[in-house]
Each structure stands twice: as C-alpha cells, then as structure tokens.
N, C-alpha and C positions, 0 to 999 in steps of 0.2 A: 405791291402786286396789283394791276389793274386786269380784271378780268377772271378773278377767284375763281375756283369750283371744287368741286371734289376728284377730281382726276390728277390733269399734268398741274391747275392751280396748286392743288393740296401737295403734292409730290415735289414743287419747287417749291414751298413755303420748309417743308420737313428739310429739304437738301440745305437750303441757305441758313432754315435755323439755324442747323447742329454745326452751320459754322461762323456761327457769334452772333447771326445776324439778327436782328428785332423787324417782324413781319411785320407790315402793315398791309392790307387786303382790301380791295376795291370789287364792289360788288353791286347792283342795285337793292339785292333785297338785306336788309340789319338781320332779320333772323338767323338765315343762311351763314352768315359771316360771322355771328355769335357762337353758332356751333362748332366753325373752324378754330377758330380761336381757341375755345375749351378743349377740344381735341388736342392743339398743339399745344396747347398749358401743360396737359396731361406728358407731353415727351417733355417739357423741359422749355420749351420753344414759349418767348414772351412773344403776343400775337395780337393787335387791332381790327377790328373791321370799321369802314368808311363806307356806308352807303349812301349810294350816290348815280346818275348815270352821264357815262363819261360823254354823251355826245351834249351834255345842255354846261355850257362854262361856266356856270355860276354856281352851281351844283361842286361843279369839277374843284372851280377854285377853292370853294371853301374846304373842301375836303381836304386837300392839300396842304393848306395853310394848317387847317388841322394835325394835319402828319408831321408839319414842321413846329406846332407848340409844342407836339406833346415829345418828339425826339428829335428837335433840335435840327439836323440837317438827313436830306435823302441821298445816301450814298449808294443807290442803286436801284433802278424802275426797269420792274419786267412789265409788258406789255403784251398779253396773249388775246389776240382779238377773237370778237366772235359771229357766226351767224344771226342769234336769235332767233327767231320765229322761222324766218326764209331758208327755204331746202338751195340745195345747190340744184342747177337748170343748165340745161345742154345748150351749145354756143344756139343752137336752131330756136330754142324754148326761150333763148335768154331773152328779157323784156324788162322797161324801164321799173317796173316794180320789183322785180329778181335784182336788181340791182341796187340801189338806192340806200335801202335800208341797212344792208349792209356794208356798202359803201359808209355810210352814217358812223356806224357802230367799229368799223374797223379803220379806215385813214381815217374819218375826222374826228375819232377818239384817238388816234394815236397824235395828230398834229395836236390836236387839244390840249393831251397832256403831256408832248416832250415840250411844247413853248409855256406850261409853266414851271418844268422842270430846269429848262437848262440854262436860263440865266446866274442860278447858284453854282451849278456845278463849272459854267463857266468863271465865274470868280475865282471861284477855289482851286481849279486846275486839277479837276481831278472827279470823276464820277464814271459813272456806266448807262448808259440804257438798253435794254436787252429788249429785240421786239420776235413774238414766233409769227408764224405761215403757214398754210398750208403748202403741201408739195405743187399745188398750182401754182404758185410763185415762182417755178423753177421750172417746170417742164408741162408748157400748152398742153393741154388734153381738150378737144372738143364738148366731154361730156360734164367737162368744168367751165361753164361759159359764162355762168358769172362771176365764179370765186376768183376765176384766175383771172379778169381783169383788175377784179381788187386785188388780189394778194400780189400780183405783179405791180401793179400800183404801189402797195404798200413798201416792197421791197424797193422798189426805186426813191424813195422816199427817204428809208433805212439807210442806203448806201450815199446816197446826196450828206446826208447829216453825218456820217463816216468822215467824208471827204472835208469836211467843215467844221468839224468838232475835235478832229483827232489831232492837231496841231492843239488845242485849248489841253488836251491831256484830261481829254473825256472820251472814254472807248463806248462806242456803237454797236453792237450784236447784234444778226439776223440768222435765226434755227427754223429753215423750213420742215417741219414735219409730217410725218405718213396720216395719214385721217382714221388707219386703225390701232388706235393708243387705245389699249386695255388690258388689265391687270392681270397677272399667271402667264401671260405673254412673252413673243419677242418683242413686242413695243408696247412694255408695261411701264408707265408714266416713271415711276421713279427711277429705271433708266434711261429710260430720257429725261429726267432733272438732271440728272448725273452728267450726260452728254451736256446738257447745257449749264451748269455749274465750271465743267473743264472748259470750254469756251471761255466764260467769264475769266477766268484765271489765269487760262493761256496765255488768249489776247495774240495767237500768232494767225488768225484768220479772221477777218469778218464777220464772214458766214459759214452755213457748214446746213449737211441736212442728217435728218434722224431717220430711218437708218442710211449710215453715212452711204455716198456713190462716189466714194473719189473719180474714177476713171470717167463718168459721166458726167461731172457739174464741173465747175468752174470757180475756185476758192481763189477769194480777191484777198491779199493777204495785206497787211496792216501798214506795212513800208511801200 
C-alpha cells in the first residue's frame, strides 16, 4: 500500500487482510506506520511499514526490494495518492505552485512505483495494481483546477497501462472517489475498501467511482 493513513489507507489494509493478504504499508513517516501495523496485528492482519517518500527513487527502490526480501513477490500495489501540504485551488487561483507539488506526490509517485513494480508481475503473468482519484479525474469542476488536472492526468496514465499490461495478465484498477470519505458515513472508508476489494476480484471494469454514477460515467470494461 503506497500511501497509508488512518482512513481509506487503514480500511483497505483491514479489507485485504482478512483475505489472506500480508500488508505492506508505504508511508514517509516509521512511526505512523508502526502504529498501523500493531493495530492490524491486533485483528489478526500480519502488517509492515516502509518509510520512505515515493517521489525520491532511491528511497522508493530500496523500499521495495525490501517488500520483496522479506515476502518474496508483490502480488498486488494499491496506490492512493495524495495532496500533502497544497489545498485544492480554483482553475482562476490555479498557479505553478498549486500544481507541482502535487503533481510530484501523485503521477510521479505513481509512474515511480508501477515501473518498479511491473517488471515482476510482467514475468509471472499475473499481478494487480490498483490506483484511487479523486472525483476530479472524472468530472471537470472549475473549483478543482488543480487536482483535476492531476488526477485526470493520473487517470490517463492508469488506463494507458490497462491497455498495455492486460494482455501480460496483469489487471490495472482506477476508483475515483468522493473527497467526503468519513466514518458513521455514507462514505465511510471501509465501504469503500469494500467497493474497491469487489473491483479487484471482479476484474469486469477498469474503473468505476465511489459512490458509483453508472448512468453518468463511463465504465471501460476489460475486453
């Protein structure tokens, strides 16, 4: 999991646990990541954290290789990008600074880490990478004018490696989500792990958004 937190991070760590799977957790700060971990110990869920930040490769890679001493092969990378520091800025406010940083932190963390990813999975013929979005990836809003050129960005990116990877027998994921994920909620994180778990296993769409718009979005389906 590149991109940990306590919210949808922790809620897809808990969903993947309780189905077989051994978390591994990308985060910059070891503290943070030590805590999740103990927490998930506590359900049952065997869990690492990798501190590290995804935009510097060297950082990246050793992390990785780490993932791979200690469990052998990475059968599946979620990818939830993030802002950091930078608020979202209206297309009018948007400026090279509104941009950048997260541009940084979200495509060139994610190109970062599916190109040290998918050389294995392409071997093996067989792996996952799952990336989320915000709903500005999906539907232009002016008062998103910088997220949505990244996360649109990002999504094109997503579906390019779709197109390229799914003959290798490696499935690609893209879950744009709402920006109000929080808990006693309709969009309380571990229903949407859930929503994004059933993606994973489907595997009969691409993408899909959280809470779903069939009739408005456009689901590019796998064939």
């Amino acid at each position: 999991m590149f991109g940990a937190g306590p919210g949808l991070g922790f809620s897809l760590a808990k969903t993947f646990g309780r189905h077989g799977f051994c978390i591994a957790m990308v985060l910059r700060t070891q503290e943070k990541l030590d805590q999740y971990a103990v927490e998930l110990s506590e359900l049952g869920i065997e869990a690492r954290g990798f501190a590290n930040d995804i935009t510097n490769k060297m950082e990246l890679t050793r992390a990785v290789q780490q993932m791979k001493n200690i469990y052998g092969t990475i059968d599946v990378v979620e990818f939830s990008p993030h802002s950091g520091s930078v608020s979202v800025t209206s297309v009018l406010d948007t400026t090279e600074e509104a941009v950048l940083p997260i541009f940084n932190n979200v495509v060139i963390g994610a190109i970062n880490t599916a190109r040290l990813i998918i050389p294995d999975m392409m071997e093996r013929g067989e792996g996952a990478l799952l990336f989320a979005s915000d709903l500005s990836a999906m539907s232009p809003t002016p008062m998103s004018g910088n997220s949505g050129i990244i996360m649109s960005g990002l999504r094109n990116y997503i579906l390019n490696l779709h197109q390229s990877l799914h003959p290798h027998g490696v499935f690609v994921g893209h879950l744009s989500i709402s920006p109000l994920i929080k808990r006693g909620t309709g969009f309380d994180p571990d229903q949407v792990a859930e929503a994004w778990y059933h993606l994973y296993v489907q595997r009969e769409a691409v993408e899909d958004t959280y809470p779903p718009r069939e009739k408005n979005i456009f689901r590019l389906s796998i064939r």
